[in-house]
SETI-414848 format. One record per residue: residue number from 1; x, y, z of N, C-alpha, C in turn. Coordinates in Angstrom, 1 decimal. Layout:
BEGIN
> resi, nx, ny, nz, cax, cay, caz, cx, cy, cz
> NUM, X, Y, Z, X, Y, Z, X, Y, Z
...
END
This chain:
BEGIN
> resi, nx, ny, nz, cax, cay, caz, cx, cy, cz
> 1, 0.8, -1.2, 0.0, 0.0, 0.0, 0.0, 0.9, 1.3, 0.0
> 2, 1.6, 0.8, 0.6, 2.7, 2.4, 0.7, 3.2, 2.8, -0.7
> 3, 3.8, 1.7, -1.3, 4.6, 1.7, -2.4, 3.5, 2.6, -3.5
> 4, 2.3, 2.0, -3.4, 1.1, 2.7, -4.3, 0.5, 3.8, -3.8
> 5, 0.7, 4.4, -3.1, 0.3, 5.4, -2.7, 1.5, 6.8, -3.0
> 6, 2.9, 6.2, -3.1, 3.9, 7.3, -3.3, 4.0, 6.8, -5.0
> 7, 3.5, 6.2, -5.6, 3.3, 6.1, -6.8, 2.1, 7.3, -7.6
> 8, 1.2, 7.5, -7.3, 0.4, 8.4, -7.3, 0.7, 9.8, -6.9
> 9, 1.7, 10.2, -6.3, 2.4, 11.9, -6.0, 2.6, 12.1, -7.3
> 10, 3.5, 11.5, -7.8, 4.2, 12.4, -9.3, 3.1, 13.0, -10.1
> 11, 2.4, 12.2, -9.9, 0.4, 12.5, -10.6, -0.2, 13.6, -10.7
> 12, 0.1, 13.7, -8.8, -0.9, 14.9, -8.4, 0.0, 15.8, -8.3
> 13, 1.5, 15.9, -8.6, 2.4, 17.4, -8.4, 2.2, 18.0, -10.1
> 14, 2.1, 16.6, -11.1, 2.1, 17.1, -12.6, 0.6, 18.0, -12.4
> 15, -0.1, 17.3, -12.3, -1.5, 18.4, -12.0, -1.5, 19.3, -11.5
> 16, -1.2, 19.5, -10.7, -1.0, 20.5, -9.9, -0.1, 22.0, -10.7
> 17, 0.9, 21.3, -11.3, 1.9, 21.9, -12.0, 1.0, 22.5, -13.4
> 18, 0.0, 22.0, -13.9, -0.4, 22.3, -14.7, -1.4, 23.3, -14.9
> 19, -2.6, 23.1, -13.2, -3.3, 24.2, -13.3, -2.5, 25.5, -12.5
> 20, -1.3, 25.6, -12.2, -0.4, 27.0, -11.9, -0.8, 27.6, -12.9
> 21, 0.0, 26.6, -14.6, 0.5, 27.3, -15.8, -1.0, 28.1, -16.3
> 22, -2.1, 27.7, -15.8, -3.3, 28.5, -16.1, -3.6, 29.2, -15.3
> 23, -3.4, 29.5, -14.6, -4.5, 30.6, -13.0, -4.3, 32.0, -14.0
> 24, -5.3, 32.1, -14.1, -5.9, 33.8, -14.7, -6.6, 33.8, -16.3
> 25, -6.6, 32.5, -16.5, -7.2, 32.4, -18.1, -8.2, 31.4, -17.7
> 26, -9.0, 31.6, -18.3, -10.3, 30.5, -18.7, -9.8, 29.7, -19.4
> 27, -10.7, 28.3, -19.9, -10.6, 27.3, -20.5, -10.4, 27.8, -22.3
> 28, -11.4, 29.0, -22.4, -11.8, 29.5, -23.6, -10.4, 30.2, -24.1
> 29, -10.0, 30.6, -23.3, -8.2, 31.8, -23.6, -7.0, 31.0, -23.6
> 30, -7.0, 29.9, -22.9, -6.4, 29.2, -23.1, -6.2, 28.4, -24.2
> 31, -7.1, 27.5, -24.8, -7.4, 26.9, -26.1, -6.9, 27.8, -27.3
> 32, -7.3, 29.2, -27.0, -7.0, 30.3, -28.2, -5.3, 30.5, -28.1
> 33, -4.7, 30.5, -27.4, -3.3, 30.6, -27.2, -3.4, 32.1, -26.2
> 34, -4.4, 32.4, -25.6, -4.4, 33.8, -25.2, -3.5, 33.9, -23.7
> 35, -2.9, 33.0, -23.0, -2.0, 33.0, -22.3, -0.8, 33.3, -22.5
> 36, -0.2, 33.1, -24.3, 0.9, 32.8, -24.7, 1.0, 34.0, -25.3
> 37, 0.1, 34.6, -26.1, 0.3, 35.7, -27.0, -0.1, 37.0, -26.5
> 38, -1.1, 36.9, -25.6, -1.1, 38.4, -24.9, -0.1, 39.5, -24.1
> 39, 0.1, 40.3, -24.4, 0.8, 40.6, -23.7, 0.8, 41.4, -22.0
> 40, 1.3, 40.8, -21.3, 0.4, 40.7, -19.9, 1.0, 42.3, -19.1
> 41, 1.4, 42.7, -19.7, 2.4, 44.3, -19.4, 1.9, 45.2, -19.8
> 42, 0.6, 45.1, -20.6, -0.1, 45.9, -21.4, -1.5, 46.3, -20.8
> 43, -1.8, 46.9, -21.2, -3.3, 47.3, -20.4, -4.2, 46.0, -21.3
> 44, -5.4, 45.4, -20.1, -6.2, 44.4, -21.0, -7.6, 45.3, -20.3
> 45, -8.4, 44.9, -21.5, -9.7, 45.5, -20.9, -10.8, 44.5, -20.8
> 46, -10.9, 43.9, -19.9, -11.7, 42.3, -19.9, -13.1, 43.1, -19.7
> 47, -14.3, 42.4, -20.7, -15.6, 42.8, -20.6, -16.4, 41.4, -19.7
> 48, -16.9, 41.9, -19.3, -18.0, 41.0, -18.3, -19.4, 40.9, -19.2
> 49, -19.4, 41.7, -19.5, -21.1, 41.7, -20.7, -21.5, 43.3, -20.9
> 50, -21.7, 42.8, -22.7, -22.2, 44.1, -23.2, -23.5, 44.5, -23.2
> 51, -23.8, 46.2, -23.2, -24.9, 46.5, -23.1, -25.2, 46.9, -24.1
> 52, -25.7, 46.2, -25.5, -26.1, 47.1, -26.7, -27.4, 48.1, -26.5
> 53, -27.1, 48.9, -27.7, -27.9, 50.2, -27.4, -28.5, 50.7, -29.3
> 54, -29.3, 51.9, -29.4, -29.6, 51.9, -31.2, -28.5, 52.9, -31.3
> 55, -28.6, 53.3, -32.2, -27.9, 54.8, -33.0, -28.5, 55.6, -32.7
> 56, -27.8, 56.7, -32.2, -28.1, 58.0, -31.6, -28.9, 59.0, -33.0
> 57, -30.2, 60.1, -32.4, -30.1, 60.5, -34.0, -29.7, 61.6, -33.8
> 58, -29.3, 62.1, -34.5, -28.2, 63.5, -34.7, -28.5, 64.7, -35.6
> 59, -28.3, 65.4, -35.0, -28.5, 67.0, -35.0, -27.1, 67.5, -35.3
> 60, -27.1, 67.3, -37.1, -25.4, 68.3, -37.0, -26.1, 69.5, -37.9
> 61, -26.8, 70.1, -37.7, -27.2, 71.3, -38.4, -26.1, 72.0, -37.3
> 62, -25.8, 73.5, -38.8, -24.8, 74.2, -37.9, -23.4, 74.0, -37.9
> 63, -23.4, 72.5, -37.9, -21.9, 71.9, -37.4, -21.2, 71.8, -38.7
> 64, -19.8, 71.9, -38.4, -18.3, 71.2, -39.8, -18.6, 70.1, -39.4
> 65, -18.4, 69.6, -40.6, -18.1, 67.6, -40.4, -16.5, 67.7, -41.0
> 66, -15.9, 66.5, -40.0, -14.2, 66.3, -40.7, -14.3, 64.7, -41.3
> 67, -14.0, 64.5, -41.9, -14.0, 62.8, -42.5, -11.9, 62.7, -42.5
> 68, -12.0, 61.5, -41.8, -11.2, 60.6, -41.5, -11.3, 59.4, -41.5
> 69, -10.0, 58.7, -42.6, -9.9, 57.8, -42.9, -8.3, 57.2, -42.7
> 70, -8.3, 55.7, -43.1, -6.8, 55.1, -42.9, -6.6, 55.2, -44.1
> 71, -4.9, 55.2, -44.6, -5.2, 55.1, -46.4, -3.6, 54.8, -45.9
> 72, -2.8, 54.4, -47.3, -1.4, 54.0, -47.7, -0.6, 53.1, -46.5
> 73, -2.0, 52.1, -46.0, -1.6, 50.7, -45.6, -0.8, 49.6, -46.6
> 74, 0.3, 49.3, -46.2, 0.7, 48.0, -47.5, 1.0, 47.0, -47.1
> 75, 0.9, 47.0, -45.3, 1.4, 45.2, -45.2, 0.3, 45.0, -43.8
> 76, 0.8, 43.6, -43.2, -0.2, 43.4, -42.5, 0.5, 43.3, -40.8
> 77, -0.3, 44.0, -40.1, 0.2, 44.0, -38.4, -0.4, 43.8, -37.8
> 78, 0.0, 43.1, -36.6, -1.0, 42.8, -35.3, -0.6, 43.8, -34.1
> 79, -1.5, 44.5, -33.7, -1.4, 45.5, -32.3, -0.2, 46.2, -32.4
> 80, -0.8, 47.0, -33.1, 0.3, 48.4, -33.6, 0.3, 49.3, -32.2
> 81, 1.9, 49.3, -31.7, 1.7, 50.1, -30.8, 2.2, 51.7, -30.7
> 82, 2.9, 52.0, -31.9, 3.7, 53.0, -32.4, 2.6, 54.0, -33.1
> 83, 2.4, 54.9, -31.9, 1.2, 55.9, -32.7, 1.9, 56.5, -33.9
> 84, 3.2, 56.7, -34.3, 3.4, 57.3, -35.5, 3.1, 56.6, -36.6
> 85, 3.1, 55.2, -36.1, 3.0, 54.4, -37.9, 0.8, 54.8, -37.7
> 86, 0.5, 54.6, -36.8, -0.9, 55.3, -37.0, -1.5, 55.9, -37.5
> 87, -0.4, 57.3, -36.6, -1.3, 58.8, -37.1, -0.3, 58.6, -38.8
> 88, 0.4, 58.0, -39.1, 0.9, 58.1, -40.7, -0.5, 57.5, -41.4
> 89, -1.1, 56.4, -41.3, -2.1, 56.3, -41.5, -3.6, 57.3, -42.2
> 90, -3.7, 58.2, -41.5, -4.7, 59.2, -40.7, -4.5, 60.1, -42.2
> 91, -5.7, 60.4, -42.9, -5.9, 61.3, -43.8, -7.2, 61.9, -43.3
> 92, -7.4, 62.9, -43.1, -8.7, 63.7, -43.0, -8.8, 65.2, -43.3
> 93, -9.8, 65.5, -43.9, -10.1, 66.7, -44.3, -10.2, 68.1, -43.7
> 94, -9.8, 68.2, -42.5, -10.0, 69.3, -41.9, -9.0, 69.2, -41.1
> 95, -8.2, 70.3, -41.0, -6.9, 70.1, -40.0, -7.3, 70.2, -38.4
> 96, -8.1, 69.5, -38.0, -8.7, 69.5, -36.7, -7.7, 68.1, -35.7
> 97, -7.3, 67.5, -36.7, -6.3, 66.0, -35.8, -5.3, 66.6, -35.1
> 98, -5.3, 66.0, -34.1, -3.8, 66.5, -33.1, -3.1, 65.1, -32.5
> 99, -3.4, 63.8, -32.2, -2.6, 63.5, -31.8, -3.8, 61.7, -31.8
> 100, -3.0, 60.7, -31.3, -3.7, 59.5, -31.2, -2.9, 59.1, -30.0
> 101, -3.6, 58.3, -28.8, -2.8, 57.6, -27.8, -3.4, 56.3, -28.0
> 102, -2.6, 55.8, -26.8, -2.9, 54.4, -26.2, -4.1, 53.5, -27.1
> 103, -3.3, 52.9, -27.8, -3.7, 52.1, -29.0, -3.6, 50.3, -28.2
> 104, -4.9, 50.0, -28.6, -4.7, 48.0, -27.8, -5.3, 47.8, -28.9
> 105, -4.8, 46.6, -29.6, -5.4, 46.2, -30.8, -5.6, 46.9, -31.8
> 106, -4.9, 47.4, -32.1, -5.2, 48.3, -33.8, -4.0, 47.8, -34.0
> 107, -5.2, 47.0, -35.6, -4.1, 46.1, -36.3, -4.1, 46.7, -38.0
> 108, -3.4, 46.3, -38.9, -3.9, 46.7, -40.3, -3.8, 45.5, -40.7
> 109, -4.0, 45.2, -42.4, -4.0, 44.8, -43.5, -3.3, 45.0, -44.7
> 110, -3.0, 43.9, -45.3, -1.5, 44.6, -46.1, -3.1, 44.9, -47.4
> 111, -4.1, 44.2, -47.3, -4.7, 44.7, -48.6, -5.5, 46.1, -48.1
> 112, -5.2, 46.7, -47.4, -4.9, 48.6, -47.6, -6.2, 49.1, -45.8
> 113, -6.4, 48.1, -45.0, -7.6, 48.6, -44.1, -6.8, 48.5, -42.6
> 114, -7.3, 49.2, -41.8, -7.4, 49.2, -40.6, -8.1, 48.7, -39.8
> 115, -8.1, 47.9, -38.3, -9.5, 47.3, -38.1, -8.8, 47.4, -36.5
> 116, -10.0, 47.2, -35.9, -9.7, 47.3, -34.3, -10.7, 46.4, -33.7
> 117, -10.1, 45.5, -32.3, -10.4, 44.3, -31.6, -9.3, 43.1, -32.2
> 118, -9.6, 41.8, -31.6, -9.1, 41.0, -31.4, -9.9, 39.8, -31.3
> 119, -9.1, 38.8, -31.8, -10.1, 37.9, -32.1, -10.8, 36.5, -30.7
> 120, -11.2, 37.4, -29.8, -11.2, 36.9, -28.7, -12.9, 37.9, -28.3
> 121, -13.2, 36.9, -27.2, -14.3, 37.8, -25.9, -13.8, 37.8, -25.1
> 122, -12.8, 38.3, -24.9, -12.2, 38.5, -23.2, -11.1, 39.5, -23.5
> 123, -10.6, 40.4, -24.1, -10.7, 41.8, -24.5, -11.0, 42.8, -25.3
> 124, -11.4, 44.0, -25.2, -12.0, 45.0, -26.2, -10.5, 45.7, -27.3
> 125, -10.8, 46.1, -28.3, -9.5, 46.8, -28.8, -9.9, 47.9, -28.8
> 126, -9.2, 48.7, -28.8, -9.1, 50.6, -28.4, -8.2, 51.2, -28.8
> 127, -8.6, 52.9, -28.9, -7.4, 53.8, -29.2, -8.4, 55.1, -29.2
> 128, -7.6, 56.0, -28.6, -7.9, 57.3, -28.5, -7.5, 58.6, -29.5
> 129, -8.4, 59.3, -29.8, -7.9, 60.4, -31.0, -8.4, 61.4, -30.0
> 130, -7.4, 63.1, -30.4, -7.4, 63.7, -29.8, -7.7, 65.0, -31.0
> 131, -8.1, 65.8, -31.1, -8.6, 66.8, -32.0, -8.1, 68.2, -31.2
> 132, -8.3, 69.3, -32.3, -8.2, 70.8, -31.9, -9.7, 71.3, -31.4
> 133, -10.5, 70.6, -32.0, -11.5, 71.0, -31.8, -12.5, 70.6, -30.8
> 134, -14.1, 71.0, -30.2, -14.6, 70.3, -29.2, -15.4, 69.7, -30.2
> 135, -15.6, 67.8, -30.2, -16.6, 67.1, -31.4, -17.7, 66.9, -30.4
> 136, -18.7, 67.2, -31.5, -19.9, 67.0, -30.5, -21.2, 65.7, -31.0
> 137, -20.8, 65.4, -32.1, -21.5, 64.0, -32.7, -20.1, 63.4, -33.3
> 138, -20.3, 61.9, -33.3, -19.7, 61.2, -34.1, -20.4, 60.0, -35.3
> 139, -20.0, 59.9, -36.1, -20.6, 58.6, -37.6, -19.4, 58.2, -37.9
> 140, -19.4, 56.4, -37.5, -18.5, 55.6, -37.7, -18.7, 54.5, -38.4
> 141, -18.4, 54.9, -39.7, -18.5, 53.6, -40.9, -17.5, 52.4, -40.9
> 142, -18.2, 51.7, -40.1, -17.4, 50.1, -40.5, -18.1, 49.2, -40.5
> 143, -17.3, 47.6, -40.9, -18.2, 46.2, -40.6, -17.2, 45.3, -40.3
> 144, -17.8, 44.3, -40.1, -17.4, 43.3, -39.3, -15.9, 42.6, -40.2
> 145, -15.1, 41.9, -39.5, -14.0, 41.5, -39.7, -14.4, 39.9, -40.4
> 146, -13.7, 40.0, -41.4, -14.0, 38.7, -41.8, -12.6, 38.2, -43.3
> 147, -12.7, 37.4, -43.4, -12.1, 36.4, -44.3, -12.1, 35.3, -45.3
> 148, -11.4, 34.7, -45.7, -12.0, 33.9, -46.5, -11.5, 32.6, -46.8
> 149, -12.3, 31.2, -45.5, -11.7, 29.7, -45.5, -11.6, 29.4, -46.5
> 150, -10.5, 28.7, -46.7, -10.6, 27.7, -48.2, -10.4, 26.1, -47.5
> 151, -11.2, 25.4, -47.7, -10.9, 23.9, -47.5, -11.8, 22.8, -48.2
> 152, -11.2, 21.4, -48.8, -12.1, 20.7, -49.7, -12.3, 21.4, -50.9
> 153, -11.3, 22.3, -51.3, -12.1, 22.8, -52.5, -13.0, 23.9, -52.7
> 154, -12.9, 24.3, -51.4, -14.2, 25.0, -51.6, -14.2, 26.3, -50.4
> 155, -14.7, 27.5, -50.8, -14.5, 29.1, -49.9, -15.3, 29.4, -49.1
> 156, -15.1, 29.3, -48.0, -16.1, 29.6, -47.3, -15.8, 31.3, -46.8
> 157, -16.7, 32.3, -46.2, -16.8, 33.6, -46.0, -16.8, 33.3, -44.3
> 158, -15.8, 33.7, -43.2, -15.7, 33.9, -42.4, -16.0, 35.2, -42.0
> 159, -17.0, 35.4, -40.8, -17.5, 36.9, -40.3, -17.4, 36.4, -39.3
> 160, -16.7, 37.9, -38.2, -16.6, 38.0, -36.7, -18.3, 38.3, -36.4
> 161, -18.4, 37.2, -35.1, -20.4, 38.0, -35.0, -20.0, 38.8, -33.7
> 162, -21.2, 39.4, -33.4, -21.7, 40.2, -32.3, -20.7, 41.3, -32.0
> 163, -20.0, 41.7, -33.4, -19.2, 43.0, -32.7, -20.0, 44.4, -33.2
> 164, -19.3, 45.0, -32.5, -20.0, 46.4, -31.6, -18.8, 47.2, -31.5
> 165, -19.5, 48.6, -31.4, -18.3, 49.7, -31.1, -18.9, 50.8, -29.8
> 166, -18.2, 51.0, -29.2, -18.6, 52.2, -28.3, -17.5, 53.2, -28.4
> 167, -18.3, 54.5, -28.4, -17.7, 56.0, -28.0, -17.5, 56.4, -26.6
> 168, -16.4, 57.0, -26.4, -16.1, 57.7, -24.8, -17.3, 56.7, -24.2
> 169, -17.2, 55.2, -23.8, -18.1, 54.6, -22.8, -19.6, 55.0, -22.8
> 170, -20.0, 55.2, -24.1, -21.6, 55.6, -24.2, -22.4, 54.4, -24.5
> 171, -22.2, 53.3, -24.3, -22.8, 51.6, -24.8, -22.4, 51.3, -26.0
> 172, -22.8, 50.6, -26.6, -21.9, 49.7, -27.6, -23.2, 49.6, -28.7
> 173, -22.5, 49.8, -30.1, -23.7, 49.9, -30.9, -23.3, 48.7, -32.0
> 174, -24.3, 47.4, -32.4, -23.7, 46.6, -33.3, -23.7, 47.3, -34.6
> 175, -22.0, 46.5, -35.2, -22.0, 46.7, -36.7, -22.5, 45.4, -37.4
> 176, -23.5, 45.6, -37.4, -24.3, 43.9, -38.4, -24.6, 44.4, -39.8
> 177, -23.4, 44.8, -40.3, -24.1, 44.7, -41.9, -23.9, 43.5, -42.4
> 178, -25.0, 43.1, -43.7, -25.1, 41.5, -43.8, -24.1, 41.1, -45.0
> 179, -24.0, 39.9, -44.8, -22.7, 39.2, -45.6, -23.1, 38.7, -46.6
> 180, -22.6, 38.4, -47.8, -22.6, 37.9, -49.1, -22.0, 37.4, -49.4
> 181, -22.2, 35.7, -49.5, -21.4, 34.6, -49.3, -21.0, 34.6, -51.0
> 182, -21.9, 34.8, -52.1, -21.7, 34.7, -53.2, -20.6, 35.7, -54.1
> 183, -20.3, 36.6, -53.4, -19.3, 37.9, -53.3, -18.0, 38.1, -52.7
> 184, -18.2, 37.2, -51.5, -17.5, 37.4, -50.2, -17.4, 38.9, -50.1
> 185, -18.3, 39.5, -49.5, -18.2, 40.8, -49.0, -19.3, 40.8, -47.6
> 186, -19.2, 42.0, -47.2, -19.9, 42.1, -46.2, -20.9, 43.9, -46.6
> 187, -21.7, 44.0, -46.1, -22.0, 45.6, -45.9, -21.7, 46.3, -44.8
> 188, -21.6, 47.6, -44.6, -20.9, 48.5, -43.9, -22.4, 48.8, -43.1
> 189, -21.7, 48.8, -41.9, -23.0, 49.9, -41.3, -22.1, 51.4, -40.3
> 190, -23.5, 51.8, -40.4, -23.0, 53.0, -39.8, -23.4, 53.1, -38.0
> 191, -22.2, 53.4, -37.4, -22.6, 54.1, -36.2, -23.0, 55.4, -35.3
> 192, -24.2, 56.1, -35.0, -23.8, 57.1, -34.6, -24.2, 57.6, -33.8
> 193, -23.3, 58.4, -32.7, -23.0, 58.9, -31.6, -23.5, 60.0, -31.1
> 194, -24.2, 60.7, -30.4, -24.4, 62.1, -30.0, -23.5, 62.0, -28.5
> 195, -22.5, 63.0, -28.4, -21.7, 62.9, -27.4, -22.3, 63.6, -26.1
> 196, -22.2, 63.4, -24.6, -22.6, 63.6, -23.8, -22.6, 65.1, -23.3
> 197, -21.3, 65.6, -23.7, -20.8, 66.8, -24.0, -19.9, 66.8, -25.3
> 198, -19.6, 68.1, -25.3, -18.4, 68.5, -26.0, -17.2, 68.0, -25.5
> 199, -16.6, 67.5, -26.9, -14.3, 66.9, -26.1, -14.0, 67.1, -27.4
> 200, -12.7, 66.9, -27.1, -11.6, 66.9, -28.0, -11.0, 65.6, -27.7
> 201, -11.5, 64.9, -26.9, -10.5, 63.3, -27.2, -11.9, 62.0, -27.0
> 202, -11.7, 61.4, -28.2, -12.9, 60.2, -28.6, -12.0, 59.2, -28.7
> 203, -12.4, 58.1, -27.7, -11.9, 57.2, -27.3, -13.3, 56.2, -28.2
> 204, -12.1, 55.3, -29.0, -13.3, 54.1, -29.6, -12.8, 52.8, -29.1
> 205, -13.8, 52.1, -28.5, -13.9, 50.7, -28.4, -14.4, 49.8, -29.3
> 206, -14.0, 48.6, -29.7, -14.6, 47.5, -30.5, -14.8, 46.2, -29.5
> 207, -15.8, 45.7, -29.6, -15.3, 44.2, -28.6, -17.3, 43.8, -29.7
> 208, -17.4, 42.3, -29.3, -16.6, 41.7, -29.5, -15.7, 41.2, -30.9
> 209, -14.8, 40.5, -30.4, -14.2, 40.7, -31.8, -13.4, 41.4, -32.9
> 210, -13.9, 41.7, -33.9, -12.8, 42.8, -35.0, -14.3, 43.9, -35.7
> 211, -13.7, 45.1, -36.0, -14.4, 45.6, -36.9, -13.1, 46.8, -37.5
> 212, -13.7, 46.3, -39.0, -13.0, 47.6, -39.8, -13.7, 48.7, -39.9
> 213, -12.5, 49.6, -39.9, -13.0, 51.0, -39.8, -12.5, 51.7, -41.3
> 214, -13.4, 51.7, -41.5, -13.6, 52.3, -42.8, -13.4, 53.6, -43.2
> 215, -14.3, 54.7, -42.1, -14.3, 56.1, -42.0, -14.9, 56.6, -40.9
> 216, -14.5, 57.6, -40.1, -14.9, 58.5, -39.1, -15.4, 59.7, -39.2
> 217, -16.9, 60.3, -39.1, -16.7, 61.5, -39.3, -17.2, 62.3, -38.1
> 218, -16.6, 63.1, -38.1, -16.5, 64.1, -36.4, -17.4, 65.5, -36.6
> 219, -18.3, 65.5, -36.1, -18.7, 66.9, -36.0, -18.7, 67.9, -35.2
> 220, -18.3, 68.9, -35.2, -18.1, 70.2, -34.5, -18.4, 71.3, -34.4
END
């Protein structure tokens, strides 16, 4: 009995040893490799559950609109942390941009787009712009993140579901425009924002998931 009984330690120290290597990830982040690839030195913004909400309707009588876009993307990156290669990015029509911070998950595409989130539910992607001006509505044209499987012969159209974007922490509005498997495209929807006050710095979230961002327009 003795001898079987100190035969069965090695067992329970390898187990033991095993759920250490996990304490702080779920079953789900784990599987994804999100233990391994996150970066744990980084700000994470773990969501517990979203509150979707409609489109605000908007009142820009009176107001400049600025349109902002990403353009002269040529390769592909994951969680760009270098606001310069960013704001190099950043074309928009009104000299109102001043600066971009604290970027989590802004990734690009070498075929020319920008998109924000991660391909996970257990963090949001984000980044802050900062303007000359005070914006007082926002309209954010994008759609869902998607791809294109090929296996057997045959293409299938991958779409990220249930993503969503929120402004300065105003609730999360879904981008569901529908897919077209026969195309492989998706449609764009719009989101849009009536801000709480006036600011000069619009902080956008994406969760869950990815969504490209197509175009921003800021009113002021």
């Amino acid at each position: 009995m003795k001898k079987s009984r100190l035969l069965v330690l090695p067992a329970i120290f390898v187990l033991v040893a095993c759920k250490e290597v996990s304490i702080g990830f779920t079953m789900e982040e784990h599987e994804k490799g999100w233990d391994n690839s996150i970066d744990q030195t980084s700000q994470r913004t773990k969501v517990d559950s979203y509150s979707y909400r409609n489109n605000d309707v908007l009142d820009n009588s009176g107001l400049t609109a600025a349109t902002m876009t990403f353009q002269n993307i040529t390769r592909s990156e994951t969680n760009v942390k270098d606001v310069d290669i960013i704001q190099s990015y950043i074309k928009i029509d009104k000299e109102i941009f001043d600066y971009a911070y604290a970027p989590l998950y802004f990734s690009t595409k070498e075929e020319g787009f920008a998109f924000l989130g991660v391909d996970s539910t257990y963090v949001d992607g984000e980044i802050t712009f900062c303007f000359t001006e005070d914006i007082k509505n926002v309209e954010i044209t994008a759609k869902q993140y998607s791809y294109v499987k090929t296996s057997f012969n045959e293409d299938q159209l991958i779409v990220d579901a249930d993503v969503a974007i929120s402004v300065n922490n105003s609730g999360f509005i879904k981008v569901n425009g529908e897919a077209h498997e026969d195309t492989q495209t998706v449609d764009s929807t719009v989101c849009a924002f009536k801000l709480a006050e006036p600011t000069k710095s619009i902080n956008i979230k994406v969760g869950q998931y990815r969504a490209i961002l197509e175009k921003i327009v800021l009113y002021y």
